[in-house]
DRENROPA-131332 format. One line per field, with one value per residue (C-alpha): residue in one letter; x, y, z; chain. Coordinates in Angstrom, 3 decimals. Last residue first. Layout:
<mikes>
residu: (a/...)
X: (X/...)
Y: (Y/...)
Z: (Z/...)
chaine: (A/...)
</mikes>
This chain:
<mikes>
residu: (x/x/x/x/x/x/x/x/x/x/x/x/x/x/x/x/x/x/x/x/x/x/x/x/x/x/x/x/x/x/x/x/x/x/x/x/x/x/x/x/x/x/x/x/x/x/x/x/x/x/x/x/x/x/x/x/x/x/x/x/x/x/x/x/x/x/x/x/x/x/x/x/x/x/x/x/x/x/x/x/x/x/x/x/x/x/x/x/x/x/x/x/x/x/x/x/x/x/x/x/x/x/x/x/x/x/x/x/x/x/x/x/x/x/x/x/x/x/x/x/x/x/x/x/x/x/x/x/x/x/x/x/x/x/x/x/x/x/x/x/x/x/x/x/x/x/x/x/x/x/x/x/x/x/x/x/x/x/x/x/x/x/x/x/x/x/x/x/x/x/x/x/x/x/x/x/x/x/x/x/x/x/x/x/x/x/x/x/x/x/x/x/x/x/x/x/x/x/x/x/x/x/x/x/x/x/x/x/x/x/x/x/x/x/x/x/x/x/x/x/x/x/x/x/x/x/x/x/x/x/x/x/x/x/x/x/x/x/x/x/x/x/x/x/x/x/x/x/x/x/x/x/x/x/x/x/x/x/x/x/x/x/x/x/x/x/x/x/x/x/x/x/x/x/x/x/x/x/x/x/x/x/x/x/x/x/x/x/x/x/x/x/x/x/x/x/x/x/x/x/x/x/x/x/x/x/x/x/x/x/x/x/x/x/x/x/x/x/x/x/x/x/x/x/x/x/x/x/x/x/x/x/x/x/x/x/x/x/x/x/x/x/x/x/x/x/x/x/x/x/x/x/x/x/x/x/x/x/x/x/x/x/x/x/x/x/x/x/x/x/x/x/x/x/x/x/x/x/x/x/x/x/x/x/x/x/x/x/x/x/x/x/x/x/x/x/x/x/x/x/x/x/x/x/x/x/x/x/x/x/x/x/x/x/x/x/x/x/x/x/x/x/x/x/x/x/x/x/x/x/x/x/x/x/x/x/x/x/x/x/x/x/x/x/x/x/x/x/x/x/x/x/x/x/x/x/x/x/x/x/x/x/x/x/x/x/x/x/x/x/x/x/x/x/x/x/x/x/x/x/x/x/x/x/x/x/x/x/x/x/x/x/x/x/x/x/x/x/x/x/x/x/x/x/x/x/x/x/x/x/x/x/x/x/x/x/x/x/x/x/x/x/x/x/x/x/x/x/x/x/x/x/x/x/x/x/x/x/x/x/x/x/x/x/x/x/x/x/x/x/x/x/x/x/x/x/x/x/x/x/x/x/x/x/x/x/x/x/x/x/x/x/x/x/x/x/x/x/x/x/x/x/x/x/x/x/x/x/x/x/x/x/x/x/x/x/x/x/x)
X: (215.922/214.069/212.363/214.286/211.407/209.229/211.945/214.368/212.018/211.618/215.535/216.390/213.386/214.984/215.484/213.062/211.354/208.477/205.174/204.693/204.184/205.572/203.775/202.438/206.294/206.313/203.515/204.567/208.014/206.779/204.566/207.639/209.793/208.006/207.761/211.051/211.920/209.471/212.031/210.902/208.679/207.309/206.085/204.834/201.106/198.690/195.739/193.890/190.030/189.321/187.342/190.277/192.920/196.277/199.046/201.093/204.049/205.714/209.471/209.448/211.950/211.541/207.349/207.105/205.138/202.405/200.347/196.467/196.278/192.664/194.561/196.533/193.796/192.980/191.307/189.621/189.541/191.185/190.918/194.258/192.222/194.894/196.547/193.935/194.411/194.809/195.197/197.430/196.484/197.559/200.956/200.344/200.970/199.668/199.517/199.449/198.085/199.496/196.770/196.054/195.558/195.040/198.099/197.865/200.662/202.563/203.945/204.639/203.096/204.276/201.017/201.548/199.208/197.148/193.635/196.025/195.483/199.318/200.353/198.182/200.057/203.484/202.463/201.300/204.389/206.875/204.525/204.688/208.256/208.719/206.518/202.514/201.292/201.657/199.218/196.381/197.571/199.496/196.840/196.265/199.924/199.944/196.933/198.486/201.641/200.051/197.653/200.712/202.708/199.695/198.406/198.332/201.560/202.543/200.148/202.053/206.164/204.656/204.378/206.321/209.286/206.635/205.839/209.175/209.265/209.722/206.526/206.197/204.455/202.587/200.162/199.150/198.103/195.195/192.781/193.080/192.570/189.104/188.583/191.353/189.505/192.131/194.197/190.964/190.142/193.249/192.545/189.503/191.142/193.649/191.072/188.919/192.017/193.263/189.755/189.633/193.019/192.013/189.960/186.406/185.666/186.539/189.764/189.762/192.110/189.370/187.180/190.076/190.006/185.459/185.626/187.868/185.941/182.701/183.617/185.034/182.566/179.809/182.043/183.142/179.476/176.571/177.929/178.176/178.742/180.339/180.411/182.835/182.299/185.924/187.488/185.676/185.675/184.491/186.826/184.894/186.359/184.469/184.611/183.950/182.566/182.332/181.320/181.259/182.947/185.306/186.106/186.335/186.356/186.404/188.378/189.555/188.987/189.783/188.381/190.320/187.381/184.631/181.428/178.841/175.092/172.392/168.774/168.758/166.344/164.503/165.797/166.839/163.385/162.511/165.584/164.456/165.109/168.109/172.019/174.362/177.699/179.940/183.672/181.835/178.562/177.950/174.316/173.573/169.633/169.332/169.327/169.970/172.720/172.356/175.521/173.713/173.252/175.643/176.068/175.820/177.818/176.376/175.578/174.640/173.596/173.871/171.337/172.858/173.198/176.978/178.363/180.447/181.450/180.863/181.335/184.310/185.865/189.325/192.307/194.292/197.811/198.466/196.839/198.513/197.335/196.327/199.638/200.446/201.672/200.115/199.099/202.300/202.742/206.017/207.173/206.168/207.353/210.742/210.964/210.293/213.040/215.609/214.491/214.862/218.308/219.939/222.454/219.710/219.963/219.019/215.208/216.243/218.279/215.575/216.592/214.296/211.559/211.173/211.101/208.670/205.983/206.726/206.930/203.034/202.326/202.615/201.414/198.082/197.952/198.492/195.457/193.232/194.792/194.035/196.509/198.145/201.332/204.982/203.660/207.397/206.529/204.199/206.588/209.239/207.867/207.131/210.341/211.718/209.061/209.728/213.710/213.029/210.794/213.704/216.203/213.886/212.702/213.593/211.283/208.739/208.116/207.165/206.015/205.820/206.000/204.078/205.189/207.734/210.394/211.549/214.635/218.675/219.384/222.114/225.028/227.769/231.281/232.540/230.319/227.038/226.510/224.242/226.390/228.482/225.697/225.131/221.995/219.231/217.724/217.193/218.221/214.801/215.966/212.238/210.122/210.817/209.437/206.661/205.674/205.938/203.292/201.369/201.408/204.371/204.474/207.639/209.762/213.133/213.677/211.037/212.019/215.111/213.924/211.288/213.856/215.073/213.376/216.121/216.271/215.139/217.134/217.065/220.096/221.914/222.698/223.483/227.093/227.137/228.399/227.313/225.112/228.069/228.942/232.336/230.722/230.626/227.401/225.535/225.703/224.264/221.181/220.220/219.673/216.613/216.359/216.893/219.416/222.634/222.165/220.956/218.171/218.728/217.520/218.187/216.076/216.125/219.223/220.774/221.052/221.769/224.944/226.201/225.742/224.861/226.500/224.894/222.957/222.463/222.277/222.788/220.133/220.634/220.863/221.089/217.645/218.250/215.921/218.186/221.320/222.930/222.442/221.766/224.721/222.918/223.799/221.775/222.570/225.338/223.576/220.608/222.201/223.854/220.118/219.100/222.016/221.594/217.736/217.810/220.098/217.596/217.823/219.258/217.239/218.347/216.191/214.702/211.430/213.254/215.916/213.351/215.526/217.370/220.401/222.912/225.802/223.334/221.237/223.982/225.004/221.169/220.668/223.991/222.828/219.732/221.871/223.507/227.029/228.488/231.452/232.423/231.339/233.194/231.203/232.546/230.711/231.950/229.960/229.721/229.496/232.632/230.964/227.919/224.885/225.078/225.610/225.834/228.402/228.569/231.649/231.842/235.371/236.497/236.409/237.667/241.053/240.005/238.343/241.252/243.876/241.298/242.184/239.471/239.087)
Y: (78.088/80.120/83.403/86.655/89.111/89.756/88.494/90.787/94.024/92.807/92.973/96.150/98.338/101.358/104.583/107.483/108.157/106.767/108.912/109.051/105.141/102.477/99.204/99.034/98.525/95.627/93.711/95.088/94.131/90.465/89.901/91.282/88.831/85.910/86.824/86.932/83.554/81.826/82.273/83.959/83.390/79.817/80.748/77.825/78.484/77.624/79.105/79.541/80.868/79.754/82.419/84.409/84.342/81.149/81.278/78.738/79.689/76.791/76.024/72.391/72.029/75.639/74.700/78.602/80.262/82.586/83.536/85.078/87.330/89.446/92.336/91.398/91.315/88.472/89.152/86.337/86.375/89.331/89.462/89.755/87.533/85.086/85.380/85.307/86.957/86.034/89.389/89.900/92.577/95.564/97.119/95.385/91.573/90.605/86.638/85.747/81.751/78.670/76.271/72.294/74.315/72.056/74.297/77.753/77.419/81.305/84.130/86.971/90.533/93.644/95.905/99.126/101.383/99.316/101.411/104.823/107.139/106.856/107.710/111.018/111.414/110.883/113.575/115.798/115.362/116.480/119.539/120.285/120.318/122.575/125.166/124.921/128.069/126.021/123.158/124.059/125.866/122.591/120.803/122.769/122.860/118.577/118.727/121.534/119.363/116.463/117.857/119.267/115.833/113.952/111.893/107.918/107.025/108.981/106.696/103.608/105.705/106.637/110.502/113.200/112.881/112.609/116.895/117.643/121.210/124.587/126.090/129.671/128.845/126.333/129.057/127.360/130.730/131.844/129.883/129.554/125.708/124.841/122.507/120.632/119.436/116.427/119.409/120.532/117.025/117.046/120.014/118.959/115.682/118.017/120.261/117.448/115.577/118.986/119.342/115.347/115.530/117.402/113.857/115.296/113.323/109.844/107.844/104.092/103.882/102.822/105.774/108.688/107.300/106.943/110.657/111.842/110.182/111.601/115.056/115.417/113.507/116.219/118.476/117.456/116.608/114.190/111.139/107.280/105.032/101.420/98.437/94.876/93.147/91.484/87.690/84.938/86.208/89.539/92.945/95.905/96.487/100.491/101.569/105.637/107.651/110.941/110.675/113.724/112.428/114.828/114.906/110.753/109.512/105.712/106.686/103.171/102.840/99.529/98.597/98.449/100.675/101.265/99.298/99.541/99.156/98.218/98.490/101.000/100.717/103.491/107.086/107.634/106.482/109.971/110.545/107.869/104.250/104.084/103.497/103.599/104.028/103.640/104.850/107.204/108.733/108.836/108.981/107.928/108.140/106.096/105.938/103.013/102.560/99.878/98.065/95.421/91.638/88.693/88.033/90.958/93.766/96.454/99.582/102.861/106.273/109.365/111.174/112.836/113.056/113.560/113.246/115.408/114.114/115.755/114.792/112.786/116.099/114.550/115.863/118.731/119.258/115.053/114.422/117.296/115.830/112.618/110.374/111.962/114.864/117.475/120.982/122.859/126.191/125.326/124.818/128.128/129.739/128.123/128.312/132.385/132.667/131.204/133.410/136.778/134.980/135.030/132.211/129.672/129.302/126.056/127.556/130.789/129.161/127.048/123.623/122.222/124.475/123.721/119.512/120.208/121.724/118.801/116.658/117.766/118.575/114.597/113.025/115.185/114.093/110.522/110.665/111.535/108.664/106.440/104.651/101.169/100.497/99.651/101.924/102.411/105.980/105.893/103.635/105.561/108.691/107.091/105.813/109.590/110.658/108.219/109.526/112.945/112.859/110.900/113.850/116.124/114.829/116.856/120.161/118.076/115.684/112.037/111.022/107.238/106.237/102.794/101.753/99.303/98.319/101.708/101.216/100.857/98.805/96.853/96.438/93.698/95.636/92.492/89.944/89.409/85.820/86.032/84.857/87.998/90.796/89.421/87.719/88.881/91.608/88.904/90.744/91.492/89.882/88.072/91.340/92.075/88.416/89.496/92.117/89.587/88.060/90.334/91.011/93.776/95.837/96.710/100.238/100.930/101.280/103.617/105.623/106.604/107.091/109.658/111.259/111.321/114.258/115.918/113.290/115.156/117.111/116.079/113.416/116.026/117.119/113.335/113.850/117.414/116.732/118.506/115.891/113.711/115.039/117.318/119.745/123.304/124.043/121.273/122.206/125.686/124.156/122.252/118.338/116.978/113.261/110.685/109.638/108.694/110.196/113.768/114.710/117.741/116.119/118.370/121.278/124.536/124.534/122.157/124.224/127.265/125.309/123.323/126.232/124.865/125.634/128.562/127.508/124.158/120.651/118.223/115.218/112.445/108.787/106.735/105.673/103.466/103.451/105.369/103.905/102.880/106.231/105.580/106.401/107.993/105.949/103.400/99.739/98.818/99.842/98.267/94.878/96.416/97.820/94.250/92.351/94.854/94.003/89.691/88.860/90.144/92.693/92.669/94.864/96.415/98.058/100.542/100.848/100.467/102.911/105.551/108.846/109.245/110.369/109.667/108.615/107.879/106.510/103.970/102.831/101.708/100.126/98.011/96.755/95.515/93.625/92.250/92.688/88.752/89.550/92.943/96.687/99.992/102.047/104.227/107.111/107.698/110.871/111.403/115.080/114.644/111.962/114.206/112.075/111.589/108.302/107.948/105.022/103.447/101.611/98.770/98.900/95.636/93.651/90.333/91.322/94.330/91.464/89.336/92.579/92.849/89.203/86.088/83.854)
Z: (63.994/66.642/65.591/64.879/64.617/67.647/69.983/67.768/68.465/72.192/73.015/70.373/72.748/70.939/72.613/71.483/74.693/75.534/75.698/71.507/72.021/69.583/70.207/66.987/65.771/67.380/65.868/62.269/62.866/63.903/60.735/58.627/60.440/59.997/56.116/56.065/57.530/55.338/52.884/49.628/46.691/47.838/51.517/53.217/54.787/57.940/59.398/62.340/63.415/66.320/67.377/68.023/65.569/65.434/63.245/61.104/59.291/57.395/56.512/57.125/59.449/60.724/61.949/62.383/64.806/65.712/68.537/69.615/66.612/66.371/66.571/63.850/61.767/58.977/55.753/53.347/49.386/47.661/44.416/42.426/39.837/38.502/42.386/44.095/47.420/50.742/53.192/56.361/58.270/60.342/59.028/55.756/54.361/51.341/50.436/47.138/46.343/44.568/44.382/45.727/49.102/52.541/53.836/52.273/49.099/49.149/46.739/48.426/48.259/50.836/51.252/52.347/49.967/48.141/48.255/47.872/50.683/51.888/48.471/48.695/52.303/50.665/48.288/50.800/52.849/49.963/49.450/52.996/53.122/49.762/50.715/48.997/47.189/43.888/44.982/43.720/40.188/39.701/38.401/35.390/34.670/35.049/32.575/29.862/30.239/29.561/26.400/25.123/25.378/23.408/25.648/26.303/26.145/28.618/31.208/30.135/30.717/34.326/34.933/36.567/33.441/30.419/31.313/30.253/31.979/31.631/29.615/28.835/25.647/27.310/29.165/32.393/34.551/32.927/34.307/37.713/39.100/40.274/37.141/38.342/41.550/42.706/44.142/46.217/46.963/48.815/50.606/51.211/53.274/55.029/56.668/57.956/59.314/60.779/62.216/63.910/65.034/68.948/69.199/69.890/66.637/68.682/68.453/68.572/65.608/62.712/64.659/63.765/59.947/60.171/61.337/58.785/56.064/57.793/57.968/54.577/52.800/53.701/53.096/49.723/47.980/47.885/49.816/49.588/52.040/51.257/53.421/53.428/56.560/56.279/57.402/58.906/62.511/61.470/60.479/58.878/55.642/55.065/51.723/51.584/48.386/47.012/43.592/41.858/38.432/38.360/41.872/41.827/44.709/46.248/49.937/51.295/55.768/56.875/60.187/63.778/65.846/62.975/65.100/62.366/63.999/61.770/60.656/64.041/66.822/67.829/68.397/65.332/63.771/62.757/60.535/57.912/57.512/60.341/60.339/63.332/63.057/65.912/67.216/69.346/67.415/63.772/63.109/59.618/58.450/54.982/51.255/48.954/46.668/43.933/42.310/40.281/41.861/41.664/45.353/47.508/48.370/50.536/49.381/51.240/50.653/52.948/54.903/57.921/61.545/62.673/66.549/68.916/72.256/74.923/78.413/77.292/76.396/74.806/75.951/73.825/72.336/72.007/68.877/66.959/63.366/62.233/62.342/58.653/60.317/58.159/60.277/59.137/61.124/63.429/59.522/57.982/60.664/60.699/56.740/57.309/60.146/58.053/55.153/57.296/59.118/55.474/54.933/54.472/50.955/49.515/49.237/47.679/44.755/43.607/42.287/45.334/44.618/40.893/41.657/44.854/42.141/39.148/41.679/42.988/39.979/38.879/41.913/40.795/37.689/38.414/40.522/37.992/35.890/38.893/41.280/41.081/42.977/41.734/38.812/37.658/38.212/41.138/43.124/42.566/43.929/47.125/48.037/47.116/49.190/51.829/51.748/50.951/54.477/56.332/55.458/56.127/59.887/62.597/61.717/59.179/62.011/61.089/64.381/63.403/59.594/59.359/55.763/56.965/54.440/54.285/51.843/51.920/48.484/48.788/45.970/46.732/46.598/48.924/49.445/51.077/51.850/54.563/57.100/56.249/56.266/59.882/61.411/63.452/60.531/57.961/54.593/52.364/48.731/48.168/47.876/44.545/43.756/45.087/42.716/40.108/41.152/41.543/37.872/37.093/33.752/33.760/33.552/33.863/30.247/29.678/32.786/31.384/27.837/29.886/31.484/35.398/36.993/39.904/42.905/46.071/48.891/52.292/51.529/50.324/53.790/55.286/54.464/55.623/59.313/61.721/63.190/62.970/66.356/65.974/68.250/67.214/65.356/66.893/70.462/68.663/67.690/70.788/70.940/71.002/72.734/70.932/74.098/71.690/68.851/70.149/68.127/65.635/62.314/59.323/58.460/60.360/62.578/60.305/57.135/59.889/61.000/57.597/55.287/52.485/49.037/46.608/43.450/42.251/44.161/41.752/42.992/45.648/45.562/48.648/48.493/45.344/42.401/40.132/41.387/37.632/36.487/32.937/30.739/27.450/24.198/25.142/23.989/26.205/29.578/28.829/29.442/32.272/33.692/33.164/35.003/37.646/38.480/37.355/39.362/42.260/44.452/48.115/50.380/53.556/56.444/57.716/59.931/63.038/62.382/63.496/62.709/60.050/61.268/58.396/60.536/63.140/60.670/59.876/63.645/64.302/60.773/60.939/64.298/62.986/60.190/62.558/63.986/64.826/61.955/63.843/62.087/61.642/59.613/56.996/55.193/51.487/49.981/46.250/44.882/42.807/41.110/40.216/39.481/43.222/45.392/49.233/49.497/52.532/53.749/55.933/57.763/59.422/62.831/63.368/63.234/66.090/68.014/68.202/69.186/72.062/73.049/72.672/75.262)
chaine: (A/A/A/A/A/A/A/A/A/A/A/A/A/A/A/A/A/A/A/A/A/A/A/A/A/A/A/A/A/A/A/A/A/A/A/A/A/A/A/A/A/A/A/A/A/A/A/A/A/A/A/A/A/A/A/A/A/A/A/A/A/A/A/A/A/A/A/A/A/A/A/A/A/A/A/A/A/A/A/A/A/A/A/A/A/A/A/A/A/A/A/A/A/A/A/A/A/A/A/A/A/A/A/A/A/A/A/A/A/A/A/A/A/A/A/A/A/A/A/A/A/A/A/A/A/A/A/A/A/A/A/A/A/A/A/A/A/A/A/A/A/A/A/A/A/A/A/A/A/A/A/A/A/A/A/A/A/A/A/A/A/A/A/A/A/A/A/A/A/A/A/A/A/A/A/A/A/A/A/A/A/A/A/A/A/A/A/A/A/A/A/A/A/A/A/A/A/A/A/A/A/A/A/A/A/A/A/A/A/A/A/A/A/A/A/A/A/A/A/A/A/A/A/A/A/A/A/A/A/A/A/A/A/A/A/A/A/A/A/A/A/A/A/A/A/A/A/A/A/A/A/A/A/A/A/A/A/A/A/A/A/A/A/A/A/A/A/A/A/A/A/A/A/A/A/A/A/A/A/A/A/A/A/A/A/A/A/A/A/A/A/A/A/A/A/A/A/A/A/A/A/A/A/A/A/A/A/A/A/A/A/A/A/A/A/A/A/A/A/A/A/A/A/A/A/A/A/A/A/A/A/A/A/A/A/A/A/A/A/A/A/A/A/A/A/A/A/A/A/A/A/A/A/A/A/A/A/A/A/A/A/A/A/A/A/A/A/A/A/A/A/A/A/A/A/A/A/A/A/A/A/A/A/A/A/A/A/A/A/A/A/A/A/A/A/A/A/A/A/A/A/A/A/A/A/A/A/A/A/A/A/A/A/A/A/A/A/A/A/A/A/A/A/A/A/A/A/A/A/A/A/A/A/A/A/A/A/A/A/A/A/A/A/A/A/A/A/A/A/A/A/A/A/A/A/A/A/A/A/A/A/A/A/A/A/A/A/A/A/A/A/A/A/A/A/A/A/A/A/A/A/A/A/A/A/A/A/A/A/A/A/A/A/A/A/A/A/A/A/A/A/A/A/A/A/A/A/A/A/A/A/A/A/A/A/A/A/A/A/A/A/A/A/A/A/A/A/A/A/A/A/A/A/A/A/A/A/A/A/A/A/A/A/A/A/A/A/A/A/A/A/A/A/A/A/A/A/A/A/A/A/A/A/A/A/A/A/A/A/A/A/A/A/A/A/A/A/A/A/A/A/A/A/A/A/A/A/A/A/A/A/A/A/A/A/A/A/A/A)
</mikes>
C-alpha cells in the first residue's frame, strides 16, 4: 500500500507552454499529472485548461529527428530567427490594438461549457468564478497565426511522395499509456494536433478557440502542400487568409468593450448557417409523407478499361437515399438502366468554375471494394441541388432533411468564391496594395507567377468573400479543406499479407484505402461499416480484419507501430458513435476498449 505522501512523490508538474512570437506574450499552464496518467488523460485535463472542447479528437504527436534537427540546421544559416513553433498548435499571433477584456471576450467567443458536466455554463458565472474559463491563457488561442514570409515558408517546405507523408504520421503517442513509458523526456517538444478529422458540433458561439485551432491545422497543410488542391483552389485558400488575416489584426474585432459591437458579433453568430455537420439538423423532423425528389437530365460516365472519357446522357430521379437512372424522361416509370443506392458512399466534387464543369464522383461501396460513378451537370444550380442531395444521402439523410437548403446555399456560395470572374472590378487596384501576396500561397505555386499577377489573383478573389465576419470566414476555409478529394486521410507505409510489395494504406474517418505507392492509385476500398471485428496478432505485429461477405484482410505496418494504426481504426469507430442527444461527458471506458488493444 502506497501512502498519500507516495502518490504526491510520484506525481509531478507537466507544464505547457503556449508559444507567441512575443516572449513576453508566452503563457505557462501547469498540469499536475501521476506516472500511470495516460496520454488520454493528459488530453481531458489540458482542454480544460485550454477548453477546447471534444478532447477526443486531440492528441499528441512526437516529430521526427529529422523535423528540429532541420529547422536548427536552418537556423544557423538564416539571418532571420525562424520561429521554431511555426507548425505547432500552440502558437499564436501578436495581438495588436486594445487588450481583451476577459468577461465580454468570453461572453461572445470563448467556450462557455462547464468543465466538469459539458454542459453550458452562464456568462456571468464566468465573470467572477476563478474557473479557468476566465482565465486568458486560452484567449490567444482564438486568434490566428499572423502570415509567416515567403523565405519562411521556403525553408519549411518539401515536396512529400506518399511516402513520405507517412512517415509524419509515425510519432502519434499511444493514448493508453503514459508520456513516461513512452520515453518522453524532460523539455521533449510535442506537437498538440487534431489527429481525427471528424469535427463534431463545431459551434462558432463555444468553439473559437477550437475553430483557430483546425484552421490553423488547415492552413498549414495548404502551405506546405501537406494535401493536394488545385491552383484555382489555392486562390481561394489564399483570400480567404488573406481576408481572416486583416480582420484578426483589426482593432474593432479584438474589441469587445462596446456592448453595440458585442451585440453585432452575437447576431452575426446566432445567424451563421455553416456547421460543417450539414446545417441545423435537429430544428425540424423529417416529413416522411413527403419527401422531395429531383428529375433531370444530367450526364454520366462510368469507368471502363482503357477506353476515352465519354459522358452519356440520361433521366436522373433522385428519390430517398437512391438514384435511379433512365434513357429518356418517358421511361421513369419503367425500369431503370440502374439503381445507385448513395447511403455510406463517397461523395468528391470535380469542378472547375472556370472551366464550367460541374461534376460529382460517386465511390459507391461493393463487396470487392468501390462502384466508382461520375455525374456531370450543366451549371451551379443544377449541381447545387444534387451535390447536396447525394452528401445528406451518403449519411442516410433524405432532401426533406431540415440541412438539405443550408447545404444547397453553402455549396454556391463556394462556387461563388471559386467564380473570380464574378468579383467587382474596380476594387483590386495594386497601388493600394497591403499585403505579400507569396505569404497565403505555397512556396511551388509562387513560383509560378509574377508577384503582381498573384496579388492581382488573390485581390480578385477576395471581392467574394470580403463581406464574410471573421468566424465564418475561418469555417469556410476549413469547409473548402473539408471538400478536398484527400481530405482526412492518415498514410502509412504497410506489406498486405500474401504481398511480395510494400504498399500505402490510407486510413479516414470511414474507410481504409490500399494504394500504390509508385502510382498513389488507389486499388481496393474497405468501409467500416462493412467491419465485422479486428485484431492484432501482437507477437508478430499484424492487423488482420474481417468485412461482410467474407471479405478479410491482413497487413504489418512498416512506417509506424502497428499499435497506432489499431488505434486510429478504433478512434474512428468510436468517435461515430458520438450522438448530438448525449451529453458531452466522455464514454473514456469504450473509447480505450476501441483503442488500447491487448499486448
Amino acid at each position: 500500500m502506497l501512502s498519500s505522501s507516495d502518490f504526491a512523490s510520484a506525481s509531478w508538474e507537466l507544464v505547457v507552454r503556449v508559444d507567441h512570437p512575443n516572449e513576453e506574450e508566452q503563457k505557462d499552464i501547469t498540469l499536475r499529472v501521476s506516472g500511470d496518467l495516460h496520454i488520454g488523460g493528459v488530453m481531458l485535463k489540458l482542454v480544460e485548461q485550454i477548453n477546447i472542447r471534444r478532447a477526443e479528437e486531440l492528441s499528441l504527436l512526437k516529430p521526427s529527428g529529422e523535423y528540429f534537427k532541420k529547422k536548427k540546421k536552418k537556423e544557423k544559416n538564416n539571418k532571420e530567427p525562424i520561429i521554431e513553433d511555426i507548425l505547432n498548435l500552440e502558437s499564436s499571433p501578436t495581438i495588436s490594438g486594445p487588450s481583451v477584456s476577459p468577461g465580454l471576450y468570453s461572453k461572445t467567443m470563448t467556450p462557455t461549457y462547464d468543465p466538469i458536466n459539458g454542459t453550458p455554463a452562464s456568462s456571468t458565472m464566468t465573470w467572477f468564478s476563478d474557473s479557468p474559463l476566465t482565465e486568458q491563457n486560452c484567449n490567444i488561442l482564438a486568434f490566428s497565426q499572423p502570415p509567416q514570409s515567403p523565405e519562411a515558408l521556403a525553408d519549411m517546405y518539401q515536396f512529400r511522395s506518399l511516402a513520405d507523408k507517412a512517415k509524419l504520421n509515425a510519432g502519434w503517442l499511444d493514448s493508453s499509456r503514459s508520456l513516461m513509458e513512452q520515453g518522453i523526456q524532460e523539455d521533449e517538444q510535442l506537437l498538440l494536433r487534431f489527429k481525427y478529422y471528424t469535427f463534431f458540433d463545431l459551434n462558432p458561439k463555444y468553439d473559437a478557440v477550437r475553430i483557430n485551432q483546425i484552421y490553423e491545422q488547415a492552413r498549414w497543410a495548404i502551405l506546405l502542400e501537406e494535401i493536394d488542391c488545385t491552383e484555382e483552389e489555392m486562390l481561394i485558400f489564399a483570400a480567404l487568409q488573406y481576408h481572416i488575416s486583416k480582420l484578426s489584426l483589426s482593432t474593432e474585432i479584438q474589441d469587445f468593450t462596446n456592448e453595440s459591437e458585442v451585440d453585432e458579433v452575437e447576431a452575426a453568430l446566432s445567424n451563421l448557417e455553416v456547421t460543417l455537420e450539414g446545417g441545423k439538423a435537429d430544428n425540424t423532423l423529417e416529413d416522411i409523407t413527403a419527401i422531395p425528389k429531383l428529375a433531370d437530365n444530367l450526364r454520366l460516365f462510368r469507368p471502363k478499361k482503357l477506353i476515352l472519357k465519354a459522358f452519356k446522357q440520361y433521366w436522373f430521379v433522385f428519390k430517398d437515399t437512391s438514384i435511379a437512372y433512365f434513357k429518356n424522361k418517358e421511361l421513369e416509370q419503367g425500369e431503370p438502366v440502374e439503381k445507385l443506392n448513395l447511403r455510406g458512399c463517397e461523395v468528391v466534387p470535380d469542378v472547375n468554375v472556370a472551366g464550367r464543369k460541374f461534376g460529382i464522383k460517386l465511390l459507391i461501396p461493393v463487396a470487392d471494394g468501390m462502384n466508382e460513378v461520375y455525374l456531370r451537370c450543366d451549371h451551379e444550380s443544377q449541381y447545387a441541388q444534387w451535390m447536396a442531395a447525394c452528401i445528406l444521402a451518403s449519411k442516410g439523410k433524405t432532401m426533406a432533411d431540415s440541412s438539405y437548403q443550408p447545404e444547397v446555399r453553402n455549396i454556391l456560395s463556394f462556387l461563388k468564391m471559386k467564380n473570380r470572374n464574378s468579383a467587382s472590378q474596380g476594387a483590386s487596384g495594386l497601388e493600394n496594395m497591403d499585403m505579400n501576396p507569396e505569404c497565403f500561397v505555397s512556396p511551388r505555386c509562387a513560383k509560378k507567377h509574377k508577384s503582381k499577377q498573384l496579388a492581382a489573383c488573390i485581390l480578385e478573389a477576395h471581392q467574394n468573400v470580403a463581406q464574410m465576419p471573421l468566424v465564418e470566414a475561418k469555417l469556410r476555409f476549413i469547409q473548402a479543406w473539408q471538400s478536398l478529394p484527400e481530405f482526412g486521410l492518415t498514410y502509412y507505409l504497410v506489406r498486405f499479407k500474401g504481398s511480395k510489395k510494400d504498399d500505402i494504406l490510407g486510413i479516414s474517418y470511414n474507410r481504409l484505402i490500399r494504394i500504390d505507392a509508385a502510382t498513389g492509385i488507389p486499388i481496393t476500398t474497405w468501409r467500416f461499416t462493412n467491419m465485422k471485428q479486428w485484431n492484432v496478432n501482437w507477437e508478430i505485429r499484424q492487423v488482420a480484419i474481417e468485412f461482410d461477405q467474407n471479405v478479410s484482410i491482413a497487413f504489418t505496418c512498416l512506417s509506424a507501430d502497428c499499435k497506432v494504426v489499431h488505434e486510429y481504426i478504433g478512434g474512428y469507430i468510436f468517435l461515430s458513435t458520438r450522438s448530438k442527444d448525449q451529453n458531452e461527458t466522455l464514454d473514456e471506458d469504450l473509447f480505450h476498449k476501441l483503442t488500447g488493444g491487448q499486448e
